[in-house]
N, CA, C, O and CB atoms as a CASP TS submission, in Angstrom:
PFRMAT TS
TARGET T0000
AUTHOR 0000-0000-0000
METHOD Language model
MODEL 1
PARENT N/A
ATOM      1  N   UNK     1    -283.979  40.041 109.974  1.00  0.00           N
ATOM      2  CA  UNK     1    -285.074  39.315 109.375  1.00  0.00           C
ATOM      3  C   UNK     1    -285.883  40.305 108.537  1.00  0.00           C
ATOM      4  O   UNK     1    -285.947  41.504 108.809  1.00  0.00           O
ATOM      5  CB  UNK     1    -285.959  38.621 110.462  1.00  0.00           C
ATOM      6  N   UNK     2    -286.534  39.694 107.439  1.00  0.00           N
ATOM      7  CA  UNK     2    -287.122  40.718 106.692  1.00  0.00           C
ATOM      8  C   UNK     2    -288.238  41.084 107.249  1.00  0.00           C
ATOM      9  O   UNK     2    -288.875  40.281 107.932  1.00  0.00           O
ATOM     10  CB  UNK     2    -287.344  40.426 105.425  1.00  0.00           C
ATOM     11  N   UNK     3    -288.737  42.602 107.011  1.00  0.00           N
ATOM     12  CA  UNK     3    -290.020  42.931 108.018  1.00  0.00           C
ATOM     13  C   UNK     3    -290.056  43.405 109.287  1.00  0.00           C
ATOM     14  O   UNK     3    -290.913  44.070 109.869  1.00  0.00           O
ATOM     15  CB  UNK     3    -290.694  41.935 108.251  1.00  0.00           C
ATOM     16  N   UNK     4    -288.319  42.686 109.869  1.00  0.00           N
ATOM     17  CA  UNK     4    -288.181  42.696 111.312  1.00  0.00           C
ATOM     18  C   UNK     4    -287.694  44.234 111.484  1.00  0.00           C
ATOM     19  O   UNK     4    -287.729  44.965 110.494  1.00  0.00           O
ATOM     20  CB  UNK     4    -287.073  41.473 111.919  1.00  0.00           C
ATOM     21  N   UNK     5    -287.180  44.797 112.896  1.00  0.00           N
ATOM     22  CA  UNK     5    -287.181  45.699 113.572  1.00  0.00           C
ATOM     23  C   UNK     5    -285.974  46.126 112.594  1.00  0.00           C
ATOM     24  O   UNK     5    -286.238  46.896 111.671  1.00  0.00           O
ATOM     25  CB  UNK     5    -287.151  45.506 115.121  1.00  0.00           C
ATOM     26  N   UNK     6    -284.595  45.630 112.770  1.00  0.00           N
ATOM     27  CA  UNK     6    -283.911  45.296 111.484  1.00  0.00           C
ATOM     28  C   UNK     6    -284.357  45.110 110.424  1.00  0.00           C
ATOM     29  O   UNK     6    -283.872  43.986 110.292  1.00  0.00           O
ATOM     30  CB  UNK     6    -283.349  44.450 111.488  1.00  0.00           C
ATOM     31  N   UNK     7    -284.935  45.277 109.442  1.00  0.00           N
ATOM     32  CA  UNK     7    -285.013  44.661 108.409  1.00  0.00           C
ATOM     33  C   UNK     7    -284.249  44.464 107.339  1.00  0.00           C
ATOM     34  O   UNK     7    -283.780  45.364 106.643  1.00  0.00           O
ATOM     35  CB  UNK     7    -285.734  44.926 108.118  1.00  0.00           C
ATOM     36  N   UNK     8    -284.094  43.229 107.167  1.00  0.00           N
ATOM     37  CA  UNK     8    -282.507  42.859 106.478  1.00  0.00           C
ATOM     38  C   UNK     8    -283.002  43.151 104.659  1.00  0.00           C
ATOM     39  O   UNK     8    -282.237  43.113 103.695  1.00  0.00           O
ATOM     40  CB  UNK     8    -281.847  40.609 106.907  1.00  0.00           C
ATOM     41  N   UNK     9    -284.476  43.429 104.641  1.00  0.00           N
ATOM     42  CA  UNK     9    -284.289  43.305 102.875  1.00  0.00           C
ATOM     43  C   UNK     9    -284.141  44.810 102.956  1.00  0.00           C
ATOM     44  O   UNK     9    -284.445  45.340 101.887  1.00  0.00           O
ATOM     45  CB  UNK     9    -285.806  42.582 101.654  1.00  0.00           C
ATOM     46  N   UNK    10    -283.745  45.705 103.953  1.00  0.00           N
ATOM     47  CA  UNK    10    -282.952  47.380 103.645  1.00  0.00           C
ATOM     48  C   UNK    10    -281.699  47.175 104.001  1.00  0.00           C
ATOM     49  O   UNK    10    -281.059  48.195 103.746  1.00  0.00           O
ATOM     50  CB  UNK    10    -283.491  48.832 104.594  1.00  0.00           C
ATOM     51  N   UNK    11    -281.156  46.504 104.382  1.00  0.00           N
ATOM     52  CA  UNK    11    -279.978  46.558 104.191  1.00  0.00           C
ATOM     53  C   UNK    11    -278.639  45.989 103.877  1.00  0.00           C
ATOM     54  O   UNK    11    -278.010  44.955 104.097  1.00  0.00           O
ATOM     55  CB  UNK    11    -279.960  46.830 104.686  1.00  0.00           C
ATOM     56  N   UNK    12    -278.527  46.813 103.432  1.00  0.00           N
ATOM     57  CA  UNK    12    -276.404  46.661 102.268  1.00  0.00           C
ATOM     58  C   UNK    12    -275.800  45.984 103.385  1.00  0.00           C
ATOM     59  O   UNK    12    -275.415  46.794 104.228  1.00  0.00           O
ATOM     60  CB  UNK    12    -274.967  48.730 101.786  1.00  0.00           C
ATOM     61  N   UNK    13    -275.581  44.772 103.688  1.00  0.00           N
ATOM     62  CA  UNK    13    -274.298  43.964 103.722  1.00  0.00           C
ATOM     63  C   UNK    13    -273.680  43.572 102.513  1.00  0.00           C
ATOM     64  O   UNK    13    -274.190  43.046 101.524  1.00  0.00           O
ATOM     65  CB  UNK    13    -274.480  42.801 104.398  1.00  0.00           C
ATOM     66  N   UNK    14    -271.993  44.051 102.830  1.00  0.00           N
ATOM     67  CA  UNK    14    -270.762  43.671 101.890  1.00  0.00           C
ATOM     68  C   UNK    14    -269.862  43.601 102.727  1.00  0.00           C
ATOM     69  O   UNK    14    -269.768  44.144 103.828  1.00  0.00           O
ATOM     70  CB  UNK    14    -270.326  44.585 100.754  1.00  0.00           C
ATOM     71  N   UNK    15    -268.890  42.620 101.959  1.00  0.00           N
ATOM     72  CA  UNK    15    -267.573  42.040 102.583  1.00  0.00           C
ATOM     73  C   UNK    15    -266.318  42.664 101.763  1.00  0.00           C
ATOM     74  O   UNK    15    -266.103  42.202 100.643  1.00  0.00           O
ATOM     75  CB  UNK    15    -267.553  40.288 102.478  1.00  0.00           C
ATOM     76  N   UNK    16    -265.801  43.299 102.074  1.00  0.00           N
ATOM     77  CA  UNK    16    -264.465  44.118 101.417  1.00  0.00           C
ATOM     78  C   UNK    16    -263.397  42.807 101.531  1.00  0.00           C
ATOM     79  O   UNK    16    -263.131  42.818 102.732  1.00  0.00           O
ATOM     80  CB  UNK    16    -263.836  45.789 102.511  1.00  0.00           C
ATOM     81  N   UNK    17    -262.704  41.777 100.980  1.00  0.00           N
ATOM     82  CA  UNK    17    -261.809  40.986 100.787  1.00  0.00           C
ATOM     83  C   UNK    17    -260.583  41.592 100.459  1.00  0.00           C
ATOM     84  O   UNK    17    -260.227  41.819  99.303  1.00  0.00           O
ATOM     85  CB  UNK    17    -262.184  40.175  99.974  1.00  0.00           C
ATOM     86  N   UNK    18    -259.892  41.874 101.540  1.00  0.00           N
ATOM     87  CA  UNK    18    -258.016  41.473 101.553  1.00  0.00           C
ATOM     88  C   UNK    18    -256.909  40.943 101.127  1.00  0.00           C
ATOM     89  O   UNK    18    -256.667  42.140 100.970  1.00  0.00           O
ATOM     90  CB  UNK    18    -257.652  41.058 102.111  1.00  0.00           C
ATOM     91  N   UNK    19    -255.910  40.328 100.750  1.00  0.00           N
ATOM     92  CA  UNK    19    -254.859  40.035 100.591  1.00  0.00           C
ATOM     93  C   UNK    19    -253.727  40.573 100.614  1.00  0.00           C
ATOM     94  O   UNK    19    -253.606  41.428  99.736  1.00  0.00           O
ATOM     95  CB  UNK    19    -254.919  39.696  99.967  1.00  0.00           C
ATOM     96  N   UNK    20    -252.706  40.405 101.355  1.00  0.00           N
ATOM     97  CA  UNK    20    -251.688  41.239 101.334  1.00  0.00           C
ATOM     98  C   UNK    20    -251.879  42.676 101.338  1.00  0.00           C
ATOM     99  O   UNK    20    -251.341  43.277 100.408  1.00  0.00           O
ATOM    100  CB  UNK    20    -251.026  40.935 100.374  1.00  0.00           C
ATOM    101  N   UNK    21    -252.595  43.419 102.269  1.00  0.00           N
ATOM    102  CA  UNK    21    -253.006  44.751 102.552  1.00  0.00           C
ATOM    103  C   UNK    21    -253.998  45.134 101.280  1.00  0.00           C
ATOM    104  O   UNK    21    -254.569  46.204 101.492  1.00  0.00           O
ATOM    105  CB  UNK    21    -251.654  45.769 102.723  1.00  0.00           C
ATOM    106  N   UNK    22    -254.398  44.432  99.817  1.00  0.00           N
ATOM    107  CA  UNK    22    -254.770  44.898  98.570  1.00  0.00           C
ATOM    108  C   UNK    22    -256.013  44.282  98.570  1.00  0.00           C
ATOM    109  O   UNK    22    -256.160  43.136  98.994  1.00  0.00           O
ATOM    110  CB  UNK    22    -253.862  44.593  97.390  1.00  0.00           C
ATOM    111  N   UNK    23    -257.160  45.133  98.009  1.00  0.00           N
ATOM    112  CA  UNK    23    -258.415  44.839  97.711  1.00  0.00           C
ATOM    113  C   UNK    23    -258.338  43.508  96.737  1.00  0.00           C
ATOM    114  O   UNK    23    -257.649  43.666  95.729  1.00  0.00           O
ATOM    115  CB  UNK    23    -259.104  46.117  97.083  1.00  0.00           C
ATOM    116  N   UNK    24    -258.855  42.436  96.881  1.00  0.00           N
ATOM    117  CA  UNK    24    -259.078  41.068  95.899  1.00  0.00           C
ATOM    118  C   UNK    24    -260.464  40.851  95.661  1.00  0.00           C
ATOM    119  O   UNK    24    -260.723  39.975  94.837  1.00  0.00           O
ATOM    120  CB  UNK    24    -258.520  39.646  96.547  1.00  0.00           C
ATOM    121  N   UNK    25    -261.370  41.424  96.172  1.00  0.00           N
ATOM    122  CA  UNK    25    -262.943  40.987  95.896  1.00  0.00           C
ATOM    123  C   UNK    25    -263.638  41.858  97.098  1.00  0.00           C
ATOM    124  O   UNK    25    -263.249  41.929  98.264  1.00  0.00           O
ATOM    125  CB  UNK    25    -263.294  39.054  96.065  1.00  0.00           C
ATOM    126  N   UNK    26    -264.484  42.338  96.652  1.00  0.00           N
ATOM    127  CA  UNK    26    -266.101  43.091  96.833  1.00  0.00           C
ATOM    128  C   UNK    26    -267.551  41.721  96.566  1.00  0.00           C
ATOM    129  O   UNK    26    -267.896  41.069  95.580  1.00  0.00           O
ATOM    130  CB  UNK    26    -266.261  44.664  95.153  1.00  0.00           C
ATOM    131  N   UNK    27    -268.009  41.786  97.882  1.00  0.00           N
ATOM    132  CA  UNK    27    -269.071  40.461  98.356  1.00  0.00           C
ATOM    133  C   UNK    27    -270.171  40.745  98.655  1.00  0.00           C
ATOM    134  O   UNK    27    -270.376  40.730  99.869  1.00  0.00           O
ATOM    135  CB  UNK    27    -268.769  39.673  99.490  1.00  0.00           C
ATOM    136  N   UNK    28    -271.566  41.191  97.598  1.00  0.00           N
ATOM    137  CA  UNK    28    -272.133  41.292  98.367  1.00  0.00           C
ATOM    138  C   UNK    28    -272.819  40.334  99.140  1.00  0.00           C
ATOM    139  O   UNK    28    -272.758  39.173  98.734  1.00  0.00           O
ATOM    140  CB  UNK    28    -272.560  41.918  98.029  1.00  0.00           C
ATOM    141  N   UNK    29    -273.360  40.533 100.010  1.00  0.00           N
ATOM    142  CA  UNK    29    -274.415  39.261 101.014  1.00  0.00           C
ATOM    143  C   UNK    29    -275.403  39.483 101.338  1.00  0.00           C
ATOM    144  O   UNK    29    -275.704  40.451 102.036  1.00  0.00           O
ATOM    145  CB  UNK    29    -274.111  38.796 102.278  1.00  0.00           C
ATOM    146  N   UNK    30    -276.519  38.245 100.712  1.00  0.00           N
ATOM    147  CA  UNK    30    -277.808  38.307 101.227  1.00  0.00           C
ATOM    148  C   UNK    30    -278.102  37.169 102.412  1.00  0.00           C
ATOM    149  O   UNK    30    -277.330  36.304 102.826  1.00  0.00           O
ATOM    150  CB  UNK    30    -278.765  38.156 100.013  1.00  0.00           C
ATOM    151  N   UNK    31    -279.547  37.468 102.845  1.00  0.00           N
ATOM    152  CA  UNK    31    -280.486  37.568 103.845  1.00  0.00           C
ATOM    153  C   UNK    31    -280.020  35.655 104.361  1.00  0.00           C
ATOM    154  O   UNK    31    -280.131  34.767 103.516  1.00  0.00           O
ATOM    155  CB  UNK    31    -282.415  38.104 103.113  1.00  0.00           C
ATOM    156  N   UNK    32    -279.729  35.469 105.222  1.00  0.00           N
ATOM    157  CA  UNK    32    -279.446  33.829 104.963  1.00  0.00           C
ATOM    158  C   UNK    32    -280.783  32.941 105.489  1.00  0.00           C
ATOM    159  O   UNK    32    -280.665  31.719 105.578  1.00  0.00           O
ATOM    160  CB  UNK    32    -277.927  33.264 105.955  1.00  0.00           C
ATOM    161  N   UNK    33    -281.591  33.358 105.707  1.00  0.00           N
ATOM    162  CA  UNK    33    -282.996  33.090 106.193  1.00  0.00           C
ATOM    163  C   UNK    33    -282.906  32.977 108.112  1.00  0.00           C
ATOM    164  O   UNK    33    -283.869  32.618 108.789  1.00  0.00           O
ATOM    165  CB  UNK    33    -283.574  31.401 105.325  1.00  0.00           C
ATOM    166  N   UNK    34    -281.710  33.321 108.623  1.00  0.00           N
ATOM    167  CA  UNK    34    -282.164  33.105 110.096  1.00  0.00           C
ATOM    168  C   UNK    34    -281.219  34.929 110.857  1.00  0.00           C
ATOM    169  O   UNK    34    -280.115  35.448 110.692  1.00  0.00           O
ATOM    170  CB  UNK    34    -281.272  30.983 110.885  1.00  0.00           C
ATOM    171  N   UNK    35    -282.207  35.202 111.489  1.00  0.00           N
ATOM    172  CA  UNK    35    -282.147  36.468 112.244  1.00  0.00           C
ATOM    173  C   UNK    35    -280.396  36.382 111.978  1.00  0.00           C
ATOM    174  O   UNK    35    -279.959  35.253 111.756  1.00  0.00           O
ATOM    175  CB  UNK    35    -282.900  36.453 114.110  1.00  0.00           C
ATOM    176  N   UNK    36    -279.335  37.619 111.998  1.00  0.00           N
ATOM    177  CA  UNK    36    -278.546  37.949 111.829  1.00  0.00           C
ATOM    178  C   UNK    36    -277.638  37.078 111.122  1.00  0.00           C
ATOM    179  O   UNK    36    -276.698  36.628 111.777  1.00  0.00           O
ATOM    180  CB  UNK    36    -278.367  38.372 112.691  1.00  0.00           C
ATOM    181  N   UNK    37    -277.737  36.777 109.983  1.00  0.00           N
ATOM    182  CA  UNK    37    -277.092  35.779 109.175  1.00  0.00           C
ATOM    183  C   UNK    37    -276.943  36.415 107.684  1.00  0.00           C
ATOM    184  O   UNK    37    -277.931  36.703 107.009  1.00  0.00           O
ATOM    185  CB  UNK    37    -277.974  34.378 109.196  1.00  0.00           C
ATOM    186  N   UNK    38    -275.746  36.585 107.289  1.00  0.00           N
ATOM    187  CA  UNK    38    -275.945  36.922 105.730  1.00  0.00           C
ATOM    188  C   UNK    38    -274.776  35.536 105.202  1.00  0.00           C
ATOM    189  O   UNK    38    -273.844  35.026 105.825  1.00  0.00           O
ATOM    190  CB  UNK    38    -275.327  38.986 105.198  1.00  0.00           C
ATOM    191  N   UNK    39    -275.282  35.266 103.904  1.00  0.00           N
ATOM    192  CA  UNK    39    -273.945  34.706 103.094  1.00  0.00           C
ATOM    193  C   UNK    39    -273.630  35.347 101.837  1.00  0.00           C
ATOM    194  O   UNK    39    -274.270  36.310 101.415  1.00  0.00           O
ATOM    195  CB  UNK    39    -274.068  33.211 102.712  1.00  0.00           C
ATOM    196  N   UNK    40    -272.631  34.811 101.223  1.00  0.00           N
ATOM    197  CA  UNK    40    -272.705  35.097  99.930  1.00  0.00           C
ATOM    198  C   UNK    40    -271.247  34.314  99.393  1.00  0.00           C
ATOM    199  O   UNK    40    -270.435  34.114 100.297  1.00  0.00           O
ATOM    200  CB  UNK    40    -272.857  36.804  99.695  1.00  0.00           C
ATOM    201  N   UNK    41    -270.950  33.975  98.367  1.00  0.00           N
ATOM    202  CA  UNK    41    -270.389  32.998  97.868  1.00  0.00           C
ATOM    203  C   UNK    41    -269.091  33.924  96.891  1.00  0.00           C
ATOM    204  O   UNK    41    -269.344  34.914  96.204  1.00  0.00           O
ATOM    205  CB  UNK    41    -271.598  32.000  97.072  1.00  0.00           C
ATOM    206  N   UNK    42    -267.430  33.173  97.092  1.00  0.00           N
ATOM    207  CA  UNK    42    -266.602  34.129  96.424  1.00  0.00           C
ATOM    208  C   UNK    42    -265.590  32.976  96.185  1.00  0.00           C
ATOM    209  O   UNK    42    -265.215  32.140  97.008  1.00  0.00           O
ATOM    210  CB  UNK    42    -266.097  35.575  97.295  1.00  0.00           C
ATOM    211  N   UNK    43    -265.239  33.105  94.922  1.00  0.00           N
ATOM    212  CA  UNK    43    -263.872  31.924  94.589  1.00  0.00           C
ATOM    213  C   UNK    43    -262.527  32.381  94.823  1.00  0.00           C
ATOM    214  O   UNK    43    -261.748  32.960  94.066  1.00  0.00           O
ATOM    215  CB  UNK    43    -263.751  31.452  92.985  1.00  0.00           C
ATOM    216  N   UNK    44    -262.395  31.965  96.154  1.00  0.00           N
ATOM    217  CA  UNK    44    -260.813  32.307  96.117  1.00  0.00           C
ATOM    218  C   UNK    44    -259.975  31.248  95.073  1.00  0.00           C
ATOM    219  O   UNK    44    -260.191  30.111  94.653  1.00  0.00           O
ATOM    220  CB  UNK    44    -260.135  32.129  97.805  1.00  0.00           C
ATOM    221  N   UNK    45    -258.669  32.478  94.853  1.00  0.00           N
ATOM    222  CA  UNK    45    -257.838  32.146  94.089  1.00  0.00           C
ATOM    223  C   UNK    45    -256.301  31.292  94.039  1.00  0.00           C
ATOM    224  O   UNK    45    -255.687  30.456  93.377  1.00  0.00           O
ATOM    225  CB  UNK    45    -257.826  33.079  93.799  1.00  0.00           C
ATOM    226  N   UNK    46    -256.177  32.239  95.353  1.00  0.00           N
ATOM    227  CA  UNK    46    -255.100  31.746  95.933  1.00  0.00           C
ATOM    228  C   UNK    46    -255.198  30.994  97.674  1.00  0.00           C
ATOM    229  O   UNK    46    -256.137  30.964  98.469  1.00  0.00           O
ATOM    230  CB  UNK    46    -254.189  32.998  95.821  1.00  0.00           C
ATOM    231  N   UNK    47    -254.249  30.632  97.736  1.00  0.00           N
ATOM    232  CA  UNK    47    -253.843  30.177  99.153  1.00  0.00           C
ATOM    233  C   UNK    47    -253.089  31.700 100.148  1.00  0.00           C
ATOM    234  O   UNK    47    -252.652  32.741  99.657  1.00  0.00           O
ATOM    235  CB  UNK    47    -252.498  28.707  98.861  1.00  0.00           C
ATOM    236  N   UNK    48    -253.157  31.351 101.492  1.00  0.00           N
ATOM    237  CA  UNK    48    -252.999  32.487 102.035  1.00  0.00           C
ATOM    238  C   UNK    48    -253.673  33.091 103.022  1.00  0.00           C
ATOM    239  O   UNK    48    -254.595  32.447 103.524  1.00  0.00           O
ATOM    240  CB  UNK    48    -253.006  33.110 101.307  1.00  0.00           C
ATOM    241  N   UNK    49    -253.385  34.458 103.536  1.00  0.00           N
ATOM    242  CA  UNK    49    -254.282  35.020 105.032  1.00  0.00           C
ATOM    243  C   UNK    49    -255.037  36.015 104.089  1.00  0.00           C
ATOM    244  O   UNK    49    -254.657  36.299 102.953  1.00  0.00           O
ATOM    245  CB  UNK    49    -253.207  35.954 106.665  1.00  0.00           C
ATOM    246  N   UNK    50    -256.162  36.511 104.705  1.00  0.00           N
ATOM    247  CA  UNK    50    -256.979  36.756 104.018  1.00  0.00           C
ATOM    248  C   UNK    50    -257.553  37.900 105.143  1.00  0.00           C
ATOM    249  O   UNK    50    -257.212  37.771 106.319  1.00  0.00           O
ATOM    250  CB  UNK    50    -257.752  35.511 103.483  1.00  0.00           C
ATOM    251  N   UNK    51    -258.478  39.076 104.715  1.00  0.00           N
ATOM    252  CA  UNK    51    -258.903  39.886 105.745  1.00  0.00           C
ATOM    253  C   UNK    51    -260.544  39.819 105.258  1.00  0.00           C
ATOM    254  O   UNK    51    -260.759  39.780 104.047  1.00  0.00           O
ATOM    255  CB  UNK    51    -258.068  41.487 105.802  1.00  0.00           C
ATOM    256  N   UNK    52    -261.512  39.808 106.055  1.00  0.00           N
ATOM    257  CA  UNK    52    -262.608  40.404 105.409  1.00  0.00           C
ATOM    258  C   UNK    52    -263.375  41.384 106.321  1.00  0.00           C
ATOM    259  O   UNK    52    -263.924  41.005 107.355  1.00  0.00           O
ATOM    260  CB  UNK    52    -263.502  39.342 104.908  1.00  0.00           C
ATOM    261  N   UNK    53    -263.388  42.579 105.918  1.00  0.00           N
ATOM    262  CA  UNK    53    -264.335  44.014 106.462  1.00  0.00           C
ATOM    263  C   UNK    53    -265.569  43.637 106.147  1.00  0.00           C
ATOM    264  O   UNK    53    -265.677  43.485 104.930  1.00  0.00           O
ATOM    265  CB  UNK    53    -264.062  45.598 105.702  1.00  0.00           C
ATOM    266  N   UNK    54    -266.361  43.464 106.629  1.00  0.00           N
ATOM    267  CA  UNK    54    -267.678  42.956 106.414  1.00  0.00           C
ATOM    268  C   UNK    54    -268.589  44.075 107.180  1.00  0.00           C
ATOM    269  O   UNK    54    -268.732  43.973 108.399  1.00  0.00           O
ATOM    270  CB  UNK    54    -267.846  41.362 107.005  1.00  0.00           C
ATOM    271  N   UNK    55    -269.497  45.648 106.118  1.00  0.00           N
ATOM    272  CA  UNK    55    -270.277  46.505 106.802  1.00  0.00           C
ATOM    273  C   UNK    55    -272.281  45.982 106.634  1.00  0.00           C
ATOM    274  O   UNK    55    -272.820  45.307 105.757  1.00  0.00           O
ATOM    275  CB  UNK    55    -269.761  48.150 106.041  1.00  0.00           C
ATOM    276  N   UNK    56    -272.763  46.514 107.616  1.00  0.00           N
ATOM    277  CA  UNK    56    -274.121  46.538 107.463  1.00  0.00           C
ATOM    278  C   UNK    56    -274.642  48.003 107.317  1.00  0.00           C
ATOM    279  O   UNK    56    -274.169  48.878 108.043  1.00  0.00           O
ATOM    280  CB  UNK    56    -274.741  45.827 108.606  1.00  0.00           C
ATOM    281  N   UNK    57    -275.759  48.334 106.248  1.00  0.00           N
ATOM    282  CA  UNK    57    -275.978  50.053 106.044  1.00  0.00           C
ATOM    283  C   UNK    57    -277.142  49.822 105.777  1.00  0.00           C
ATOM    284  O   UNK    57    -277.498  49.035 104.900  1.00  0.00           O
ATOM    285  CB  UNK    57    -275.178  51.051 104.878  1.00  0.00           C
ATOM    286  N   UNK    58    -277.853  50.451 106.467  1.00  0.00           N
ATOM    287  CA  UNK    58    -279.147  51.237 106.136  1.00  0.00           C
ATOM    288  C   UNK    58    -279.380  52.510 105.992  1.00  0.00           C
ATOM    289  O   UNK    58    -279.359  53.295 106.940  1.00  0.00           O
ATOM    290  CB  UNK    58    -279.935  51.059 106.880  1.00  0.00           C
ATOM    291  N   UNK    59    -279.696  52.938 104.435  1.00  0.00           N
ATOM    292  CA  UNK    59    -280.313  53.916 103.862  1.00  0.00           C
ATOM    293  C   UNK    59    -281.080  54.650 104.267  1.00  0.00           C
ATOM    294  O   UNK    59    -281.353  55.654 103.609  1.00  0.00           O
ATOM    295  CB  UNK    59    -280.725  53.674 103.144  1.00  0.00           C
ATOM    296  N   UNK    60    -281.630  54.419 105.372  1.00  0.00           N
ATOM    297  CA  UNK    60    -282.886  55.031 105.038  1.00  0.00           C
ATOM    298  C   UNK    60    -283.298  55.623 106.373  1.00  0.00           C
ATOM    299  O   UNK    60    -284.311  56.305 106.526  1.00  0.00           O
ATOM    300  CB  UNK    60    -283.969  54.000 104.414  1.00  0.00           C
ATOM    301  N   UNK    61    -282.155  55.210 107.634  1.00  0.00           N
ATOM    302  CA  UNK    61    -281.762  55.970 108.621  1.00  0.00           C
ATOM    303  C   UNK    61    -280.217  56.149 109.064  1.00  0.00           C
ATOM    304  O   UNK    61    -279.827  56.746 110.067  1.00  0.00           O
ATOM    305  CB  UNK    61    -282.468  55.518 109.586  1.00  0.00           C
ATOM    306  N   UNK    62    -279.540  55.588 108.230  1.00  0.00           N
ATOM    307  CA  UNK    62    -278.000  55.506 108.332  1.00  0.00           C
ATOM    308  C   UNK    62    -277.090  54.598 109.258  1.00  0.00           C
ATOM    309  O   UNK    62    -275.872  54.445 109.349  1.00  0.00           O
ATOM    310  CB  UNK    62    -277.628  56.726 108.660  1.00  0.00           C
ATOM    311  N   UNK    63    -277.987  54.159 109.787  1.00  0.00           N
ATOM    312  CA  UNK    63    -277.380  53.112 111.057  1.00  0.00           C
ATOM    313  C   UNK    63    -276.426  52.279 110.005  1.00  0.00           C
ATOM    314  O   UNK    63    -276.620  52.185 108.793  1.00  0.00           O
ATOM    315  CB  UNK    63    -278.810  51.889 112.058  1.00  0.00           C
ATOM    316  N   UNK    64    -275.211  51.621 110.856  1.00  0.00           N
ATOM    317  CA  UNK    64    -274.104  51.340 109.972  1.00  0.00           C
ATOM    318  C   UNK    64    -273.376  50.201 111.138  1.00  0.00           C
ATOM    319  O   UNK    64    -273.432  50.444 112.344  1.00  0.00           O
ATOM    320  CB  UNK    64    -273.092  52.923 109.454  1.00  0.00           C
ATOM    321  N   UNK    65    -272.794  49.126 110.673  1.00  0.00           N
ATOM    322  CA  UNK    65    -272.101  48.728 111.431  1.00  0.00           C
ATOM    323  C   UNK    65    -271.013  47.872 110.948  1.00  0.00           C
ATOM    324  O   UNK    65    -271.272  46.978 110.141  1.00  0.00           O
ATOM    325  CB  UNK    65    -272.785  48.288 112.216  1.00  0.00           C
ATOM    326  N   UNK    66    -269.563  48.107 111.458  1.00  0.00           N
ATOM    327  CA  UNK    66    -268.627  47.300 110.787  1.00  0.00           C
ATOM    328  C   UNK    66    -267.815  46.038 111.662  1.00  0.00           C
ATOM    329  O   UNK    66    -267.860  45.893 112.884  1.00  0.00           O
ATOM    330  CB  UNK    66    -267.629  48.320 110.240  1.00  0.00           C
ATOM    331  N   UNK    67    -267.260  45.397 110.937  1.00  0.00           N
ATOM    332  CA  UNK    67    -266.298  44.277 112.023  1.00  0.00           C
ATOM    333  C   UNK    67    -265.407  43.560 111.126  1.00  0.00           C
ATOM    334  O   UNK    67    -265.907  43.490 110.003  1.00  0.00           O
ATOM    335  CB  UNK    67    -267.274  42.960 112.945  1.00  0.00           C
ATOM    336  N   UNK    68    -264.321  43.029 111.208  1.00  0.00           N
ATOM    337  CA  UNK    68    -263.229  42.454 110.586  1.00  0.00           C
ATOM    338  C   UNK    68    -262.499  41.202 111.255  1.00  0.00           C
ATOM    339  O   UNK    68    -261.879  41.093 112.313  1.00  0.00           O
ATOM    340  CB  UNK    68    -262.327  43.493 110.423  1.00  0.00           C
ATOM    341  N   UNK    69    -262.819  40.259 110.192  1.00  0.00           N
ATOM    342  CA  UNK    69    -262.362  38.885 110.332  1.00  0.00           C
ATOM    343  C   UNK    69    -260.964  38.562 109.752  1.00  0.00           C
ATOM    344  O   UNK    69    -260.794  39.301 108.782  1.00  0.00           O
ATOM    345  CB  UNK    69    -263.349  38.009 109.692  1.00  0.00           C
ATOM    346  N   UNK    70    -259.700  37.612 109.989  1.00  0.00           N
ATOM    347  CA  UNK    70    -259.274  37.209 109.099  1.00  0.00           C
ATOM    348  C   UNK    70    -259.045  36.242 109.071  1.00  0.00           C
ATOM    349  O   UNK    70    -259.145  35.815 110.221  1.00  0.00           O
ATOM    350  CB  UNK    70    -258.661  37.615 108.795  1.00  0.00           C
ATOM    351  N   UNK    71    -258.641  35.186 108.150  1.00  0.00           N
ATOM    352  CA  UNK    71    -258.793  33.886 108.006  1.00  0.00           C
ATOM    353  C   UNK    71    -257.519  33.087 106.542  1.00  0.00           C
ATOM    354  O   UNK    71    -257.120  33.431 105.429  1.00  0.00           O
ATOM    355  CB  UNK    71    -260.612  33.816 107.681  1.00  0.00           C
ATOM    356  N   UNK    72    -257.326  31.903 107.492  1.00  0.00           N
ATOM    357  CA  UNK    72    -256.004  31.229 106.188  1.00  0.00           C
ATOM    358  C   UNK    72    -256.688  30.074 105.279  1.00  0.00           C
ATOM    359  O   UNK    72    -257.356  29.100 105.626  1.00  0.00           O
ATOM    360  CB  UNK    72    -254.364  30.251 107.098  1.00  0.00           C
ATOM    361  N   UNK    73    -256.367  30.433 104.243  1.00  0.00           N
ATOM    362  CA  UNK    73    -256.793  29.742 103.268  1.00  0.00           C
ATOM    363  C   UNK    73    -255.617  28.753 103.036  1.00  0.00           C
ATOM    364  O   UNK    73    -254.506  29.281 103.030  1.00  0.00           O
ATOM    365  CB  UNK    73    -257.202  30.610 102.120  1.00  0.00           C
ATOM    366  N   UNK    74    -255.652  27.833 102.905  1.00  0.00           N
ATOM    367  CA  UNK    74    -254.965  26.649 102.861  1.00  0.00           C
ATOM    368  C   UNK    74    -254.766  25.973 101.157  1.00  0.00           C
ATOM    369  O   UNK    74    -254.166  24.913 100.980  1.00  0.00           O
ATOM    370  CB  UNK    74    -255.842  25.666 103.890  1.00  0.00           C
TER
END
């Protein structure tokens, strides 16, 4: 939340997008208005499995955190 202990307007969430082991899209994501929530909007192209690395970074003490989803696009 912005302001919060976290504060989400410091920090870099991005989604690294997959396909077939190969980078297809860089995401960034903002604040979605509720405590640990980001979105951000990407046109897939194709059909298919899909990976997304999705990190959180703050600058300004380095705290960092990563996790990886994947998902079929139909």
């Amino acid at each position: 939340m912005p302001g919060g202990m976290w504060d989400a307007s410091k920090i870099e969430v991005t989604a690294l997008l997959k396909r077939k082991g190969k980078r297809v899209g860089v995401l960034p994501m903002q604040y979605a208005g509720t405590p640990s929530q980001f979105t951000g909007t990407w046109d897939i192209k194709e059909a298919g499995l899909y990976e997304a690395i999705v990190y959180a970074y703050d600058a300004s003490n380095g705290n960092t955190g990563v996790d990886r989803a994947t998902f079929r696009v139909k």
